[in-house]
KEKOLNU-979703 format. One line per 8 residues: number of its first residue (from 1); their letters; for each residue x, y, z of N, C-alpha, C. Coordinates in pm, 1 decimal, m for minus. Example, Ala and Ser with C-alpha at 12.3 -4.5 7.8 and 13.67 -1.06 7.14 Angstrom:
! residues 2
1> as> 1319.0:m569.0:780.0:1230.0:m450.0:780.0:1320.0:m330.0:780.0  1285.0:m225.0:708.0:1367.0:m106.0:714.0:1290.0:3.0:787.0
This chain:
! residues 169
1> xxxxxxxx> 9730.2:m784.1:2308.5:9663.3:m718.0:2197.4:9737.7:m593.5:2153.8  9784.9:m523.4:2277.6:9850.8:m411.0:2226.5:9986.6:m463.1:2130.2  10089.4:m537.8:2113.0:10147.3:m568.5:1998.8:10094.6:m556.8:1875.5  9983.6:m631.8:1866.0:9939.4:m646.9:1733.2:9882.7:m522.6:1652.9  9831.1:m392.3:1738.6:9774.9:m262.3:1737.9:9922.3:m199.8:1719.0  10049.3:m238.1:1779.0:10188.8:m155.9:1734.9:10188.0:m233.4:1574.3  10194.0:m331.5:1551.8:10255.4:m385.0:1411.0:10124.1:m349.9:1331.8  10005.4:m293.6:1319.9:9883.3:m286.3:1217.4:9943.6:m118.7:1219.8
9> xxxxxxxx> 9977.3:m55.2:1328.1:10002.1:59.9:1316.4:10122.4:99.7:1211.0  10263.1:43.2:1255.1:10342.3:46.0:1188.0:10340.4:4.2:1018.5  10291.5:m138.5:1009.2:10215.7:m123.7:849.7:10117.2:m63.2:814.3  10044.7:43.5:877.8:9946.1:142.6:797.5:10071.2:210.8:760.9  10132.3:311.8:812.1:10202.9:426.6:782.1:10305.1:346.0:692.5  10376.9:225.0:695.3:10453.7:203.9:588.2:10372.6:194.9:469.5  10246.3:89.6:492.4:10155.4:157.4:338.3:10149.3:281.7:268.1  10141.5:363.5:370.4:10070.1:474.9:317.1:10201.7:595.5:267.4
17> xxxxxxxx> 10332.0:520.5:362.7:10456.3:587.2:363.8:10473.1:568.2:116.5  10451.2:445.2:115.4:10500.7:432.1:8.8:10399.7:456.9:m155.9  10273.6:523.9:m87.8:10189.3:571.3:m151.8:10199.6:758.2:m206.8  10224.8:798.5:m327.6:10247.5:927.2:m295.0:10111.3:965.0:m344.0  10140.6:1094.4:m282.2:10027.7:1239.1:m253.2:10113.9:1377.2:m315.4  10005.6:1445.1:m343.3:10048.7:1590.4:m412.4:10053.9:1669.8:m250.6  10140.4:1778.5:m280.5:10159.7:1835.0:m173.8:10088.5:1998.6:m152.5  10032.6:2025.4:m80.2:9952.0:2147.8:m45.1:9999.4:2229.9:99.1
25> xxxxxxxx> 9970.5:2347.2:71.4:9970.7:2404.0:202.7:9868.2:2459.6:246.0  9813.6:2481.2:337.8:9645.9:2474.9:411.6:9731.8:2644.0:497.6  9657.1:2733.8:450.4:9684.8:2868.7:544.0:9523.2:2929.9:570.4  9519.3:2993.5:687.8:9429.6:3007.2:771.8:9439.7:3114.6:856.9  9294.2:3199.7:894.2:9310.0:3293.4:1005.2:9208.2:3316.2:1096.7  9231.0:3240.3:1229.2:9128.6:3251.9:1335.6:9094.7:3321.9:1375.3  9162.5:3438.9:1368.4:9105.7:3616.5:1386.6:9291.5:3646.6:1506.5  9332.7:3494.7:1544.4:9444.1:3509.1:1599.8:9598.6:3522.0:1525.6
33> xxxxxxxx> 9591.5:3525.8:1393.2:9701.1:3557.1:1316.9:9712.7:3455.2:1223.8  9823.6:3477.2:1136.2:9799.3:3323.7:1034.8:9807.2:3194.7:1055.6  9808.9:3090.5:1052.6:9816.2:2979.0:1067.3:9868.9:2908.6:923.9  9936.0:2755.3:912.0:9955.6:2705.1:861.1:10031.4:2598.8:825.5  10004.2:2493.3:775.8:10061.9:2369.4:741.9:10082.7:2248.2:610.8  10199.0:2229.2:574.1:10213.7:2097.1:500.2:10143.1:2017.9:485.1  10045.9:1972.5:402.8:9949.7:1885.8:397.0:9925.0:1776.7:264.5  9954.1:1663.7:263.7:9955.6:1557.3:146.1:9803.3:1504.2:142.6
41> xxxxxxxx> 9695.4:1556.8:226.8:9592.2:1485.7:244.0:9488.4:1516.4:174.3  9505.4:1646.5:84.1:9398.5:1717.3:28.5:9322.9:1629.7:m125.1  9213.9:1611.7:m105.6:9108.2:1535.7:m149.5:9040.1:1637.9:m221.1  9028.6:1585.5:m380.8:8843.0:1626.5:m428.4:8761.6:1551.8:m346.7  8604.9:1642.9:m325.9:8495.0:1519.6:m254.2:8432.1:1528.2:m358.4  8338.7:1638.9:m427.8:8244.5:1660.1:m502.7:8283.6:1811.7:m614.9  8261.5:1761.3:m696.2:8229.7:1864.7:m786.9:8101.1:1988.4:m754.0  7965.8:1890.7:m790.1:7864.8:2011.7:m763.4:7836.9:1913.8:m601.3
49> xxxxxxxx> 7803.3:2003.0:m485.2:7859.4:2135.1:m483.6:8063.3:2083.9:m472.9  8124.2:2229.3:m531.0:8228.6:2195.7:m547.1:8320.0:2159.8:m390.2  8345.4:2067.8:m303.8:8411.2:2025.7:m224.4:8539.4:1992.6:m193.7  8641.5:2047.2:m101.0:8734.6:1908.3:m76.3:8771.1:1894.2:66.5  8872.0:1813.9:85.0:8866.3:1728.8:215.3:9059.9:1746.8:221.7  9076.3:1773.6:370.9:9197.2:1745.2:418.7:9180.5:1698.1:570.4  9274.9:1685.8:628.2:9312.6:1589.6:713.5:9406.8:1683.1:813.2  9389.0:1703.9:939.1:9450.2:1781.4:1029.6:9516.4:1702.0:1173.1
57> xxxxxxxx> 9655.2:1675.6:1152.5:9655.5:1582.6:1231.6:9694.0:1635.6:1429.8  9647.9:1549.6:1511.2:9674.0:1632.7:1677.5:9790.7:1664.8:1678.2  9937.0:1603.0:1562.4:10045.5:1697.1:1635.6:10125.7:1794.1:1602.7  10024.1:1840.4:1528.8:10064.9:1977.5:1468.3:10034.7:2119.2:1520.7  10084.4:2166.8:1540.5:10111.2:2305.2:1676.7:10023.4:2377.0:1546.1  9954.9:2384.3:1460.2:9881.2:2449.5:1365.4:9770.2:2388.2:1358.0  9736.2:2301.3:1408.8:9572.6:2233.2:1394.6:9502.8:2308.1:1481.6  9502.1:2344.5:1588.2:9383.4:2374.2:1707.7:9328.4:2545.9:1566.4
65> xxxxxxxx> 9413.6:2627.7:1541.9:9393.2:2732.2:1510.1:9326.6:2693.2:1385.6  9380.5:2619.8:1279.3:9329.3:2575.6:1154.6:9133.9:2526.2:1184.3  9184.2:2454.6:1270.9:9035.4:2391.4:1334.8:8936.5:2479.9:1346.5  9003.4:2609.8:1419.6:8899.3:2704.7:1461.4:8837.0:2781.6:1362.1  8942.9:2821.8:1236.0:8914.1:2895.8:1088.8:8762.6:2859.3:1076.8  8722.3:2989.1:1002.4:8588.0:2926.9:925.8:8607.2:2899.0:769.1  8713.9:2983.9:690.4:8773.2:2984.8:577.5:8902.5:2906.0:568.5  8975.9:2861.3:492.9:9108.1:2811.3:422.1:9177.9:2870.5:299.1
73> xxxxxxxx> 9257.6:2849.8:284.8:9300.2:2863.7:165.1:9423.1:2740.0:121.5  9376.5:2677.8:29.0:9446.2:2503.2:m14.3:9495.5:2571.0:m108.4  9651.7:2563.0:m87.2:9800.5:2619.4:m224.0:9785.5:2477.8:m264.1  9806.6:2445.1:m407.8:9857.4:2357.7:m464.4:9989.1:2371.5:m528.2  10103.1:2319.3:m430.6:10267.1:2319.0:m447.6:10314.9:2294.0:m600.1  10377.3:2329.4:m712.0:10478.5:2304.4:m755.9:10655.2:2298.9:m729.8  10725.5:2220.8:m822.1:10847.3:2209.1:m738.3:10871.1:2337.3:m665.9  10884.7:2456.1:m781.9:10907.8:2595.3:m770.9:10903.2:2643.2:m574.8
81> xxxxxxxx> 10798.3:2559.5:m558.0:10741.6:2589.9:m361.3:10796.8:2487.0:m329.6  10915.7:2382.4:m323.6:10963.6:2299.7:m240.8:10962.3:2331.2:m119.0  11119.8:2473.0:m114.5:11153.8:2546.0:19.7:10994.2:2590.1:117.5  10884.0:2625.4:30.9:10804.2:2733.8:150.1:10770.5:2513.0:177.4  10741.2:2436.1:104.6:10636.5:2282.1:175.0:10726.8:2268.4:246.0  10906.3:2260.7:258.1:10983.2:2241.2:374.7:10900.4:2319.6:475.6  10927.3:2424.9:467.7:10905.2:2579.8:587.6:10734.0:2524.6:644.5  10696.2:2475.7:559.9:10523.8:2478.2:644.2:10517.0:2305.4:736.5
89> xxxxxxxx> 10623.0:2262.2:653.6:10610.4:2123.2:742.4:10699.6:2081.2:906.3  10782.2:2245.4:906.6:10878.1:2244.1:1000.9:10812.4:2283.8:1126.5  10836.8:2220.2:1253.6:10683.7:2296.4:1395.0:10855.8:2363.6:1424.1  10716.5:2478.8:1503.2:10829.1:2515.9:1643.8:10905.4:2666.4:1542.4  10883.3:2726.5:1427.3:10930.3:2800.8:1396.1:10818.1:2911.3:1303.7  10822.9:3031.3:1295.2:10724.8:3111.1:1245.3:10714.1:3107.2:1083.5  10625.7:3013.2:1088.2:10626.2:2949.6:931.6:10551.6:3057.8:833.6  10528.3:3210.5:865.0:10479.5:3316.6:785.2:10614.2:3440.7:780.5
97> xxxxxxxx> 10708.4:3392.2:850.9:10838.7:3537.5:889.3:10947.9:3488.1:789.3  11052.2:3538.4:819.2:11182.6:3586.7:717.0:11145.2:3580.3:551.8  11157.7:3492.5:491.7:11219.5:3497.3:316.0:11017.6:3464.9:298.5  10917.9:3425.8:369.1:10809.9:3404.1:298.9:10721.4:3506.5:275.4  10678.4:3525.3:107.1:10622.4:3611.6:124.1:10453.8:3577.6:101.4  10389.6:3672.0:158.2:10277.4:3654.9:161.4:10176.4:3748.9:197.1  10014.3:3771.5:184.6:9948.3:3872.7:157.5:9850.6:3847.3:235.3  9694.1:3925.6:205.0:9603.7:3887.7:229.7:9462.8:3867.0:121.1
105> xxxxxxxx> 9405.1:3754.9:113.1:9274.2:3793.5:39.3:9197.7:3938.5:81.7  9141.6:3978.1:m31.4:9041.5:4078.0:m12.0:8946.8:4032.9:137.7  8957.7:3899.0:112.8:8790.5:3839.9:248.6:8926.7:3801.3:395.4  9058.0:3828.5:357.2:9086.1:3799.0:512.1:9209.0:3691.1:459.2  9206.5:3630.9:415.9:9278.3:3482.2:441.1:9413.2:3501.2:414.6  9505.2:3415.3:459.9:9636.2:3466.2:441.0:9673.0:3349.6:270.3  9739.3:3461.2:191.7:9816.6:3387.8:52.2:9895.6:3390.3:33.0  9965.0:3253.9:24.0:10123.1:3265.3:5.8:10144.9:3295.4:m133.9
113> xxxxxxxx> 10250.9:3380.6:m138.0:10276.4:3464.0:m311.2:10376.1:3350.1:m355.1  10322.6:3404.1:m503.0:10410.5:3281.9:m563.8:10338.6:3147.2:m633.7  10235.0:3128.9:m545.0:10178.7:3004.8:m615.0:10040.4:2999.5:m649.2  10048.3:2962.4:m771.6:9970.4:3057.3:m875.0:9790.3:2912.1:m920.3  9806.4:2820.0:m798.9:9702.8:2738.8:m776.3:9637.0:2701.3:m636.3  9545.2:2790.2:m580.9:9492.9:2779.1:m450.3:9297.3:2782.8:m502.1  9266.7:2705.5:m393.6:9167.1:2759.9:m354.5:9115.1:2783.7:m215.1  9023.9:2863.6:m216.7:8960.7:2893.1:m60.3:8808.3:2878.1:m92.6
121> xxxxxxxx> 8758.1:2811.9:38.1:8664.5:2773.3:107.6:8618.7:2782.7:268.6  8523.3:2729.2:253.1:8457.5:2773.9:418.0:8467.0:2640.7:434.2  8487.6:2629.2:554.7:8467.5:2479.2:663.4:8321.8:2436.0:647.5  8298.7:2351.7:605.4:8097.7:2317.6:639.0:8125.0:2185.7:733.2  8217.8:2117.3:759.2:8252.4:2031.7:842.4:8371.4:1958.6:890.5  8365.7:1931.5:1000.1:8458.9:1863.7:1055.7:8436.7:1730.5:1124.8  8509.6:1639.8:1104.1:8495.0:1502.2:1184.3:8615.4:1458.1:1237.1  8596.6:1478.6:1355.8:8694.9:1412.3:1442.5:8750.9:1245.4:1401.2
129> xxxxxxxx> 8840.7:1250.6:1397.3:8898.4:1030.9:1322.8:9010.9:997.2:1380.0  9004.3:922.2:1471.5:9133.0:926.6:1535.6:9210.3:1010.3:1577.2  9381.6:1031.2:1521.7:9495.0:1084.2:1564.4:9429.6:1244.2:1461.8  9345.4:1269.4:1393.6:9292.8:1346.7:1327.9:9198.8:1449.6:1345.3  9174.7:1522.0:1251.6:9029.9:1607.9:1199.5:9005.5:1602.1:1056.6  8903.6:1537.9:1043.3:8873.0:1553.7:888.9:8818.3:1701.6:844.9  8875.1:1770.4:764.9:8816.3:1944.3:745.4:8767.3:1896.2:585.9  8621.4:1936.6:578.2:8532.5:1967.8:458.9:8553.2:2107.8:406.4
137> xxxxxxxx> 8576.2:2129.8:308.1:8554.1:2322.5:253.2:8499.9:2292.3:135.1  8352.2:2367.0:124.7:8337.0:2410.1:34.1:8349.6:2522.4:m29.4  8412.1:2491.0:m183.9:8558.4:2585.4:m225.1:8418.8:2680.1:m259.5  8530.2:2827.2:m267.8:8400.2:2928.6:m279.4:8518.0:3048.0:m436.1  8606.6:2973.3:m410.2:8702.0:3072.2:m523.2:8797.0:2972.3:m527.5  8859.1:2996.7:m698.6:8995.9:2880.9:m724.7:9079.3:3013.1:m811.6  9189.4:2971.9:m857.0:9244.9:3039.9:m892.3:9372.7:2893.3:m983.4  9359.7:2885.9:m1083.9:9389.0:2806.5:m1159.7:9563.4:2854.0:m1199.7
145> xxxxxxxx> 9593.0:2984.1:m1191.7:9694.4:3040.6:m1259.8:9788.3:2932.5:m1376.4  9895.8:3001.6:m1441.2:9950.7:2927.7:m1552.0:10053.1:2845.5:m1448.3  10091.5:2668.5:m1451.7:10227.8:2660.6:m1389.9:10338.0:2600.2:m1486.8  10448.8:2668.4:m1474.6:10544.5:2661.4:m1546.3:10634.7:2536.7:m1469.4  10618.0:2494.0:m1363.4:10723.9:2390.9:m1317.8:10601.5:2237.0:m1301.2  10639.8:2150.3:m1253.3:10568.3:2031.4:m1209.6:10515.7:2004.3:m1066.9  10428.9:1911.8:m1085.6:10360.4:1922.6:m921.2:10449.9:1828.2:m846.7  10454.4:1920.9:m742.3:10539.9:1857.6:m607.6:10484.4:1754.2:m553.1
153> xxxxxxxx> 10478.2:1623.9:m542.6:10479.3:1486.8:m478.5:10557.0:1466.6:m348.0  10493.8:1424.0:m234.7:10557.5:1306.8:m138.8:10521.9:1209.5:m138.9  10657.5:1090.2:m149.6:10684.4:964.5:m113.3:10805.1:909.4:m26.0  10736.0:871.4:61.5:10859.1:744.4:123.2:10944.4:878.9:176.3  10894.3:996.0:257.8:11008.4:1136.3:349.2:11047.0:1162.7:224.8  11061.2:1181.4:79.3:11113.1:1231.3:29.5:11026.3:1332.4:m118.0  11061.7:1453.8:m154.4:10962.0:1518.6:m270.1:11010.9:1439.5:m405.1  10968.6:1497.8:m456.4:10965.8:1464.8:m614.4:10880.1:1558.5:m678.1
161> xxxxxxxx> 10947.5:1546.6:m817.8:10869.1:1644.7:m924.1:10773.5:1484.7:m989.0  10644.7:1553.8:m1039.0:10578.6:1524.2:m1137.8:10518.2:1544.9:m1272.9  10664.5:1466.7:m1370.1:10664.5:1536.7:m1497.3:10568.4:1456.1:m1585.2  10614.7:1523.8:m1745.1:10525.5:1451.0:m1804.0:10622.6:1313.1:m1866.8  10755.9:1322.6:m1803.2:10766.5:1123.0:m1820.7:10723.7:1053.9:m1742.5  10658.2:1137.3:m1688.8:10569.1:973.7:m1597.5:10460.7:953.0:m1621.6  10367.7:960.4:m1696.7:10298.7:927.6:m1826.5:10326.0:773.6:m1823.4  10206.1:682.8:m1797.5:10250.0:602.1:m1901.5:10139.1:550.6:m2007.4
169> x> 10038.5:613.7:m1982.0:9926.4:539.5:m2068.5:9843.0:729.0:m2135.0
C-alpha cells in the first residue's frame, strides 16, 4: 500500500506543482521577534465577515512561531518583491536582516516596506491537515495601496509576472 500512497503523493504535488498561485508573505510576532514566510496558499474565505485562509506547512522553521501569533500580516507580492518572496522562502537564514527593510504596525506586527498591498488580521482559527496548519484571519485592516508593477505568480519552481496579456476573455 505504501507505493501507491508514494505515487498519489507524488501526483498531488505534480498537480498542484503545475497549478499557479499568487505569491504572499505571511509576517508575524509572537512576542518572540518577527517571524516569516513565502506563502502561495493565501485564500479569500468570506467577504462579510471579511476572512482569509493560508496554509502553514511542518517544515518551515517559521510555522511553530507563526502558529503561536494572534495577528498576521498577508503582503500581497508584486514582481517589484521578487528578491524579499526569494528571501522569505529561503530557511536557515534571518529573513528580517541585511537589505530588508521593514517596520512596525502601530498594533505590533512586523511590515515589510515597500509593498503597498497587505492585510492584517487576528487568527480566529486553526486546523491542523496533515503535513499542515490551516490559519483563518479575520482581516481587521487592508491597505490596498497604488501597484505600479504586476502580481507575482508561482508555477512549476518558477515566478512569473501577471500582466494584462494574459487576459483572455
Amino acid at each position: 500500500m505504501r507505493v501507491q500512497d508514494d505515487r498519489l503523493t507524488e501526483d498531488f504535488k505534480t498537480a498542484f506543482r503545475d497549478h499557479p498561485a499568487g505569491v504572499a508573505i505571511i509576517t508575524a510576532d509572537d512576542g518572540g521577534g518577527p517571524a516569516g514566510l513565502t506563502a502561495t496558499s493565501v485564500v479569500s474565505v468570506s467577504a462579510e465577515p471579511a476572512l482569509l485562509a493560508f496554509s502553514l506547512s511542518v517544515r518551515s522553521s517559521a510555522t511553530p512561531r507563526l502558529a503561536r501569533a494572534r495577528t498576521v500580516v498577508v503582503h500581497l507580492l508584486g514582481t517589484a518583491q521578487l528578491d524579499l518572496a526569494k528571501r522569505f522562502a529561503t530557511g536557515g537564514i534571518d529573513r528580517f536582516g541585511g537589505p530588508v527593510g521593514w517596520t512596525r504596525l502601530p498594533t505590533g506586527e512586523p511590515l515589510l516596506l515597500g509593498v503597498d498591498r497587505w492585510l492584517r488580521g487576528g487568527i480566529v482559527h486553526q486546523v491542523a491537515a496533515g503535513d499542515a496548519t490551516v490559519m483563518i484571519a479575520r482581516v481587521q485592516q487592508v491597505r490596498t495601496g497604488h501597484r505600479n508593477d504586476a502580481p507575482l505568480v508561482y508555477r512549476d519552481r518558477s515566478w512569473y509576472a501577471l500582466g494584462d496579456a494574459a487576459v483572455l476573455a
